[in-house]
C-alpha positions as a Markdown table, in Angstrom:
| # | Residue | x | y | z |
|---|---|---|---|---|
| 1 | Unk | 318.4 | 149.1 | 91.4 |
| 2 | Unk | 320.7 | 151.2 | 88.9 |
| 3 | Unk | 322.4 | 148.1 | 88.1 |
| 4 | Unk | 318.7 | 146.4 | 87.4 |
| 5 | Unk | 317.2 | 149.0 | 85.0 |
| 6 | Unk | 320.6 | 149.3 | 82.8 |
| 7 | Unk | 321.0 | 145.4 | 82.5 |
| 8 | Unk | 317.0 | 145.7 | 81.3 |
| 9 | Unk | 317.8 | 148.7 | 79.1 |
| 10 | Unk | 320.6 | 146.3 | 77.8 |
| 11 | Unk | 318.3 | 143.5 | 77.1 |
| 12 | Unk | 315.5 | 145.7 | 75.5 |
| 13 | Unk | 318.0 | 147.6 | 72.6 |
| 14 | Unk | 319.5 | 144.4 | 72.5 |
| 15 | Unk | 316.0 | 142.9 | 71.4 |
| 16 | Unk | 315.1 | 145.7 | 69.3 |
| 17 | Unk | 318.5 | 145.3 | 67.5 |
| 18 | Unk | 317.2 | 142.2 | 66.6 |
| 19 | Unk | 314.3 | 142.9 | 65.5 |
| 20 | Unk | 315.3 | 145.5 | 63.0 |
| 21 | Unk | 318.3 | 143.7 | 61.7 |
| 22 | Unk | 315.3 | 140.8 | 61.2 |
| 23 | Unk | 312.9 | 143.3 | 59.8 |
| 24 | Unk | 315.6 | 144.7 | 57.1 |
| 25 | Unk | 316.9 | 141.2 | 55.9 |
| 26 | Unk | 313.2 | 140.4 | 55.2 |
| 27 | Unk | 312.7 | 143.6 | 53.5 |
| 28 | Unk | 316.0 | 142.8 | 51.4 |
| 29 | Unk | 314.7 | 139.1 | 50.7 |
| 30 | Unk | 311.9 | 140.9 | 49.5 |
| 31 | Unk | 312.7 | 143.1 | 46.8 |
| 32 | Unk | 315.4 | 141.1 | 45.5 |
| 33 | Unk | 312.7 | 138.2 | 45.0 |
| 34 | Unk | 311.0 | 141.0 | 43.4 |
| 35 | Unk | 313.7 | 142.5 | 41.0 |
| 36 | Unk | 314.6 | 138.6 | 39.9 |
| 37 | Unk | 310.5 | 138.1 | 38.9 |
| 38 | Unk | 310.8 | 141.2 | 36.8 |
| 39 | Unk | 314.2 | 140.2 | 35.1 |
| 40 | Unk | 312.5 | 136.8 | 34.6 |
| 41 | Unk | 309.4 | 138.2 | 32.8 |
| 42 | Unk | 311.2 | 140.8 | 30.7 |
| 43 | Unk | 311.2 | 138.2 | 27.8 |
| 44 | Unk | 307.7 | 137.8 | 27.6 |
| 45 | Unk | 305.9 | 141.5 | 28.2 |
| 46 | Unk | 303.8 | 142.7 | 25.1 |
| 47 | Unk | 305.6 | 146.0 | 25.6 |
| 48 | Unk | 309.3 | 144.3 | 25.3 |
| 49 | Unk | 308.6 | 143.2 | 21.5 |
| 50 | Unk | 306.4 | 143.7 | 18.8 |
| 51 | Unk | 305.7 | 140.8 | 15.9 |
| 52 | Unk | 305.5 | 142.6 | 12.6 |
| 53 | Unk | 303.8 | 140.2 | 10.2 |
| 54 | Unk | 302.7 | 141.7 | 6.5 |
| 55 | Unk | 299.0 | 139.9 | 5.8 |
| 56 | Unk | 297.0 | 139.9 | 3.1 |
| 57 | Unk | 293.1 | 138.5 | 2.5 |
| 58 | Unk | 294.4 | 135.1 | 2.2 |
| 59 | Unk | 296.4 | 135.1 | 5.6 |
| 60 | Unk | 294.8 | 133.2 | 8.6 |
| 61 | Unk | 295.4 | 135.2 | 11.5 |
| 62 | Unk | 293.2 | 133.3 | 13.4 |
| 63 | Unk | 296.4 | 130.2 | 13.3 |
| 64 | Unk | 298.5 | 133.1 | 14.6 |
| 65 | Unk | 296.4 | 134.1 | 17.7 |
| 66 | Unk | 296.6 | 131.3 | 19.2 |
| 67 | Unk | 300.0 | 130.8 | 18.9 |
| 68 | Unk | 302.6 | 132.2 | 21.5 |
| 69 | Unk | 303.1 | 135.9 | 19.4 |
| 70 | Unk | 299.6 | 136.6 | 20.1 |
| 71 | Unk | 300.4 | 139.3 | 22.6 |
| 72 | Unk | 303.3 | 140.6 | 20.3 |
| 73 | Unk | 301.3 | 140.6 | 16.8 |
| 74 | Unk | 301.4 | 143.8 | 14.7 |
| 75 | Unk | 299.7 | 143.1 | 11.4 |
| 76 | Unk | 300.5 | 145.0 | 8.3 |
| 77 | Unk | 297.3 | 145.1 | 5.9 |
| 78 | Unk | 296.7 | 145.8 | 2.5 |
| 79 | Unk | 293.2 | 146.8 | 4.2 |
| 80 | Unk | 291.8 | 148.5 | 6.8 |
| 81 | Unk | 290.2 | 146.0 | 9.2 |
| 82 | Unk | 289.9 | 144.8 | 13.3 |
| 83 | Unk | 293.0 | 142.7 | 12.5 |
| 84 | Unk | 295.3 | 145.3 | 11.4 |
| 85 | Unk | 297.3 | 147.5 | 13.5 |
| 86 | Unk | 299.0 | 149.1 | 10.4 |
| 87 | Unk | 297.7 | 149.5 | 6.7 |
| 88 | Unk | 299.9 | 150.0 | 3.6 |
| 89 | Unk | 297.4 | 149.7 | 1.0 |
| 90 | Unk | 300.1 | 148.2 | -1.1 |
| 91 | Unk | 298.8 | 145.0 | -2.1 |
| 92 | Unk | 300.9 | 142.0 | -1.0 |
| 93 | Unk | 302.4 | 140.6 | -4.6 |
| 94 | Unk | 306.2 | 140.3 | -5.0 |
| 95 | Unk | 306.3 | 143.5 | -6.9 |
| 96 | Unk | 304.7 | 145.8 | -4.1 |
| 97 | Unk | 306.5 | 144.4 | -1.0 |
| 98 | Unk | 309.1 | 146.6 | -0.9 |
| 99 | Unk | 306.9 | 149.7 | -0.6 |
| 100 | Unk | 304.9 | 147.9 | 1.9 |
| 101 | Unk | 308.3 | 147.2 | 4.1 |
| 102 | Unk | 309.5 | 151.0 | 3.7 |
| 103 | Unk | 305.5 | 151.9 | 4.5 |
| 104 | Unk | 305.9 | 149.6 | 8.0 |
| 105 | Unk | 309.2 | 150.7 | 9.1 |
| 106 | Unk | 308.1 | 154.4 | 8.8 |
| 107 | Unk | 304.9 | 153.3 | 11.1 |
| 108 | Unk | 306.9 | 151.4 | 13.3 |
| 109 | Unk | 309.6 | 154.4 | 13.9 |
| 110 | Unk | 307.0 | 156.9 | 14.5 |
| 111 | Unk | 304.9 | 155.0 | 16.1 |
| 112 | Unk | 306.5 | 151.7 | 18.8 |
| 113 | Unk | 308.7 | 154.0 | 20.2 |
| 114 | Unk | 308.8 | 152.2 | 23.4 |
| 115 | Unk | 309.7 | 149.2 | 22.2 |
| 116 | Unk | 313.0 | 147.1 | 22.6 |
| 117 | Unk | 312.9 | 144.2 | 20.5 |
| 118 | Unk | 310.8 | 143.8 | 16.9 |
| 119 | Unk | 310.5 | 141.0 | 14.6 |
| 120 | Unk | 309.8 | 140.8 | 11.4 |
| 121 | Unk | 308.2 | 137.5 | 10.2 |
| 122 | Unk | 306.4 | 135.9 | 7.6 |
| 123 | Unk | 302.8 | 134.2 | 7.5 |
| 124 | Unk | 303.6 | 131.0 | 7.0 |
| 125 | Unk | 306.8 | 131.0 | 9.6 |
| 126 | Unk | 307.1 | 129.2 | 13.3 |
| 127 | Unk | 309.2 | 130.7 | 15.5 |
| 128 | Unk | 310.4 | 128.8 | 18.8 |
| 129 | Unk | 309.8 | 130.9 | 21.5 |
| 130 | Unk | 312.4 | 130.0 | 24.4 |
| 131 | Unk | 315.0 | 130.8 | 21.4 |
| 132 | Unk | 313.4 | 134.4 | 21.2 |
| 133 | Unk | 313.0 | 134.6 | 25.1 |
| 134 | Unk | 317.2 | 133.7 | 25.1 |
| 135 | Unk | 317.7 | 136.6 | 22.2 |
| 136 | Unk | 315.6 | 139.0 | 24.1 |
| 137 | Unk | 317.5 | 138.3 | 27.3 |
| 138 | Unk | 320.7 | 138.8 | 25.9 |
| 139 | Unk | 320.6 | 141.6 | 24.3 |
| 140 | Unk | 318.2 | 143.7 | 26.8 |
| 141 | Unk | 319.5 | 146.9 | 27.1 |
| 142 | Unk | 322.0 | 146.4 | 24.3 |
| 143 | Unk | 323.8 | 150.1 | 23.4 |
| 144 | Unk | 324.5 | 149.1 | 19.9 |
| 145 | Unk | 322.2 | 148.7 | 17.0 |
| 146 | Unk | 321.5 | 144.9 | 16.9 |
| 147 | Unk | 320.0 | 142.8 | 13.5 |
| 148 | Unk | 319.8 | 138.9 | 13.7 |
| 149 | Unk | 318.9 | 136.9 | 10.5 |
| 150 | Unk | 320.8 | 134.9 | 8.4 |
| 151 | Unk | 322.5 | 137.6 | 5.9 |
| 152 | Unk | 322.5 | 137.9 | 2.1 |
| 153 | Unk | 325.5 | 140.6 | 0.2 |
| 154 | Unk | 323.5 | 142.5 | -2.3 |
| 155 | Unk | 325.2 | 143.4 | -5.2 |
| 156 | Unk | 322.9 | 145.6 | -7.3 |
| 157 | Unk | 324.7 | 147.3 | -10.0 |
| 158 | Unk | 321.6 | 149.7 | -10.7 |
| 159 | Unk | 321.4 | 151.1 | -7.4 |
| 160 | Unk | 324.3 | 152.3 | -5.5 |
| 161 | Unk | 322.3 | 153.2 | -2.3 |
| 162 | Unk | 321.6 | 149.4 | -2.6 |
| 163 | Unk | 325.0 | 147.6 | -3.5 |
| 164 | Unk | 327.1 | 146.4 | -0.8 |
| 165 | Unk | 324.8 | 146.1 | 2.2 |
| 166 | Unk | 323.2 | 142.7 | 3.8 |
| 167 | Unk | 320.3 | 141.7 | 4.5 |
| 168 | Unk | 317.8 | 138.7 | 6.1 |
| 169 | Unk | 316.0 | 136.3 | 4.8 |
| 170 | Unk | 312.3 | 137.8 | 5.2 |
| 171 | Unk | 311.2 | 134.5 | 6.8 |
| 172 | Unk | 312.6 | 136.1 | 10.0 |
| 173 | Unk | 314.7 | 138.6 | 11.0 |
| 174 | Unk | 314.9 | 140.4 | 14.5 |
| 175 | Unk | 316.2 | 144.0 | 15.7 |
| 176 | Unk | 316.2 | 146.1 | 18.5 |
| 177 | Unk | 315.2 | 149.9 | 19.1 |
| 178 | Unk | 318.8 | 151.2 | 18.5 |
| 179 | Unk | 318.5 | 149.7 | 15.3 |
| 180 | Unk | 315.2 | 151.3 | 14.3 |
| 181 | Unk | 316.5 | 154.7 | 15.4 |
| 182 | Unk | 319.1 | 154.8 | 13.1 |
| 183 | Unk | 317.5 | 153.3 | 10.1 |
| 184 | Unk | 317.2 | 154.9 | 6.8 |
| 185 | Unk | 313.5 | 154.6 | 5.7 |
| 186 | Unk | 314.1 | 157.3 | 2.9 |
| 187 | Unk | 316.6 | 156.2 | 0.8 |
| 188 | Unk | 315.8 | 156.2 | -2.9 |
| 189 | Unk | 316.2 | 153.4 | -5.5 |
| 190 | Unk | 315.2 | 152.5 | -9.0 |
| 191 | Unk | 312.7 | 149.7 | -10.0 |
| 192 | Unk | 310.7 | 147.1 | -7.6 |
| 193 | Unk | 313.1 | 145.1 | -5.5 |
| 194 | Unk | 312.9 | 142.2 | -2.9 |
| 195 | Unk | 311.7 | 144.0 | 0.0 |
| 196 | Unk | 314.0 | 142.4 | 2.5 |
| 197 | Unk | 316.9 | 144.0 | 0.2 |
| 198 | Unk | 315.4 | 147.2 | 1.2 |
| 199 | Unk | 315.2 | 146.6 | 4.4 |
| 200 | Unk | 319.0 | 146.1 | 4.4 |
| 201 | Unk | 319.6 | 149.1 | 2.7 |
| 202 | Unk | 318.0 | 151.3 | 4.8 |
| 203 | Unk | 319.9 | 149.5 | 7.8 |
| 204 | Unk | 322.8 | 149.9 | 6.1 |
| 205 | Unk | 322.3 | 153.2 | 4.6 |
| 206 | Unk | 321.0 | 155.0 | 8.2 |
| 207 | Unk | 323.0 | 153.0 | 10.7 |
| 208 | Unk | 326.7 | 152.3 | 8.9 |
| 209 | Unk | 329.2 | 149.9 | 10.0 |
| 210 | Unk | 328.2 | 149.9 | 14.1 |
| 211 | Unk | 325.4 | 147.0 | 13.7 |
| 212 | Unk | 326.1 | 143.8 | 15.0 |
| 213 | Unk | 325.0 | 141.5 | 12.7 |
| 214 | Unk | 323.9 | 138.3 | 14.5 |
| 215 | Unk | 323.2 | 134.5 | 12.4 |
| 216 | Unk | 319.7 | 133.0 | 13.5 |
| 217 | Unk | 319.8 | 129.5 | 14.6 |
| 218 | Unk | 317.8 | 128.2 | 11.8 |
| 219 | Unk | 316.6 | 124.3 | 13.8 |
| 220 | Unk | 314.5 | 127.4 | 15.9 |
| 221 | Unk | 312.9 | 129.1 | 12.7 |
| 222 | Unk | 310.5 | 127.1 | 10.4 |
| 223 | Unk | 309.3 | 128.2 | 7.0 |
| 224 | Unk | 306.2 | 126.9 | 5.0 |
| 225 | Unk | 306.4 | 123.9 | 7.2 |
| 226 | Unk | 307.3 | 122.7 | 10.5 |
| 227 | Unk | 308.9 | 119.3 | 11.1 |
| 228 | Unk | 310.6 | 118.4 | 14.5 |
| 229 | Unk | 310.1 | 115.1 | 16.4 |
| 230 | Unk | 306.6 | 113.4 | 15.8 |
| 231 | Unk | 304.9 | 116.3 | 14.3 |
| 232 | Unk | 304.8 | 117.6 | 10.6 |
| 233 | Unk | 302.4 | 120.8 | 9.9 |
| 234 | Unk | 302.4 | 122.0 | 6.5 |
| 235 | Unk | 302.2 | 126.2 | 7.5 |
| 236 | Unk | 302.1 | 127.3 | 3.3 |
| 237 | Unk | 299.9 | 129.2 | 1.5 |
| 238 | Unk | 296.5 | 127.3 | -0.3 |
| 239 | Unk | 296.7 | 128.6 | -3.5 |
| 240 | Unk | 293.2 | 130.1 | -3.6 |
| 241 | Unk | 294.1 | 133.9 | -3.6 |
């Protein structure tokens, strides 16, 4: 009889072994399924990245919601309105755009601060998004500062705090977080300047030589128009403003 209950006492934690071991390996299964979903989707969460995209009355936002940045778009205004989440009140000539990028990356500083990835982008620019989704992945969690456009040496003889830094073409240009935490947004220069060359500045000015200064792939970025395969969209301005 002895020899009965231990060969079913056997049997039993043999069984529940089983059961637990079967139990846990489900439970791993589970949460790595899980943690591979998350690291799939970290490219595309509105929280991950923020569009930056200076407007003015003659900008049709409308195209831009209803492409894919809609969840990312962070309008800059010269106005108030529903369609701006910042306002510069700096209206959007050549002249004025430089205070208007200093006004932004002030707002943007202060104000995304849990944000990873920002892009700065024209109105009449298309951006390929598996290209940013690739960027995005790469450089997740990325300890240095990190600025990708295609970059321009200034050489302004006028303004020291200006000479000798790069800077993107203001079609497109991407950065993360570390980036913006460093930057400079209160250098001082004289005269109106492009406002991508102050952007530069105050990178270069706040940040110093740690950024890593990326090239974009330009057959992902398309400016005024956008011509690829069959399709050719004309994306500039009507002159009518």
């Amino acid at each position: 009889m002895l020899g009965l209950v231990k060969a079913i006492s056997s049997r039993t934690l043999a069984g529940f072994l089983i059961i637990l071991t079967t139990l846990f390996g489900l439970t791993v299964l589970y949460v790595g399924e899980s943690m591979v979903k998350g690291a799939n989707n970290v490219a595309v969460t509105p929280r991950s990245l923020a569009v930056i995209m200076p407007i003015n009355n003659n900008t049709d936002v409308s195209f831009y919601k209803n492409m894919w940045v809609r969840d990312h778009l962070r309008t800059v205004c010269d106005f108030d309105g529903p369609d701006c989440a910042m306002s510069c009140n700096e209206k959007s000539t050549w002249k004025t755009l430089h205070r208007k990028t200093v006004c932004f990356t002030k707002q943007i500083k202060e104000r995304f601060k849990s944000t990873e990835f920002f892009i700065k982008m024209d109105d009449d620019t298309f951006i390929d998004r598996d290209y940013i989704d690739g960027l995005i992945k790469t450089y997740s969690g990325y300890e240095r500062p990190v600025y990708i456009s295609d970059f321009i040496l200034n050489l302004d003889g006028s303004n020291p705090v200006l000479n000798g830094s790069y800077y993107g073409n203001g079609k497109f240009y991407m950065f993360n977080r570390q980036l913006l935490d460093c930057i400079d947004p209160t250098i001082k220069y004289r005269g109106d300047r492009n406002e991508d060359a102050i952007f530069g500045a105050m990178v270069y000015n706040g940040c110093g030589p740690d950024v890593l200064k990326i090239r974009e792939d330009d057959s992902k970025i398309w400016h005024k128009g956008y011509t690829n395969k069959n399709k050719q969209i004309n994306l500039a301005y009507i002159s009518n403003y």
